[in-house]
VEXDREN-2710 file (C-alpha; in Angstrom, 1 decimal):
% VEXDREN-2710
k/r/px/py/pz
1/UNK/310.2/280.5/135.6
2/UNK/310.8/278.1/132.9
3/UNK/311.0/274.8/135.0
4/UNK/307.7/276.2/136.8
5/UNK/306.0/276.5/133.5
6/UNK/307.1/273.1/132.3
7/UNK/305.6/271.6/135.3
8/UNK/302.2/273.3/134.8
9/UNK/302.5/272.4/130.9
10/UNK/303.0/268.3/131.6
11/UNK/300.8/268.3/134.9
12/UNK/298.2/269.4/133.1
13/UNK/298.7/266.9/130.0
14/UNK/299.3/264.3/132.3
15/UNK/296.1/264.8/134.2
16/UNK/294.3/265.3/131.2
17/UNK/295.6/261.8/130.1
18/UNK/295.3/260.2/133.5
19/UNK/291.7/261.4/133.6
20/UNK/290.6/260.3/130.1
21/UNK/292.0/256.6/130.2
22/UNK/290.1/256.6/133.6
23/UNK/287.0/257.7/131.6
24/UNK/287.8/255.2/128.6
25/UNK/287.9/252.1/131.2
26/UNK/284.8/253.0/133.1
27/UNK/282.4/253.5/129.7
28/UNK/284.3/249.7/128.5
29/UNK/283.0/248.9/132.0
30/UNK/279.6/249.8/131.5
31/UNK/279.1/248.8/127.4
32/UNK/279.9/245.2/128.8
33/UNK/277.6/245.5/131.9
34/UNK/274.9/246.7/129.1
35/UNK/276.1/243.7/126.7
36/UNK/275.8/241.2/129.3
37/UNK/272.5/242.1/130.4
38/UNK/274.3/242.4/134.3
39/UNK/272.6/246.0/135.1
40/UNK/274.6/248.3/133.1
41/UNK/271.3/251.3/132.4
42/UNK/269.8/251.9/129.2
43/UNK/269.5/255.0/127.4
44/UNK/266.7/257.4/128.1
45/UNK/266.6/257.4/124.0
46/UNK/265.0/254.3/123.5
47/UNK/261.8/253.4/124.0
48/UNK/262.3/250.7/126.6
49/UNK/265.0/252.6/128.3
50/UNK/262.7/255.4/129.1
51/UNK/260.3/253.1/130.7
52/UNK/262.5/251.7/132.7
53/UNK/263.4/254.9/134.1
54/UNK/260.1/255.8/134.3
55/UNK/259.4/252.6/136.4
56/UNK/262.2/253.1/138.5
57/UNK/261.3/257.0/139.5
58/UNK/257.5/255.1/140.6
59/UNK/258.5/253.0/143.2
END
C-alpha cells in the first residue's frame, strides 16, 4: 500500500512539473514570436488586437 501511494504521490508531481515546464517553454515561444513580429497573435485586449481578430473572422 505504501510503495502504491508513493507512486501516485511522485507521478502526479512529476506530471504536474513535466506539464508546467512544457507550458513555460511554449508561452517563451510565443512572447518571442509576438516580439519578433513573426505571427505570434495579439491580444483581444488591445485595440489593434481585436481588429485583427475581427479581420480575420471576415474573410
Amino acid at each position: 500500500m505504501d510503495i502504491a501511494l508513493g507512486f501516485l504521490t511522485f507521478g502526479t508531481l512529476g506530471s504536474v512539473v513535466v506539464f508546467a515546464y512544457m507550458s513555460a517553454r511554449l508561452a517563451d515561444k510565443q512572447l518571442a514570436e509576438t516580439r519578433r513580429g513573426v505571427g505570434g497573435r495579439k491580444s483581444a485586449l488591445s485595440s489593434d488586437g481585436i481588429a485583427e481578430r475581427l479581420a480575420a473572422q471576415k474573410t
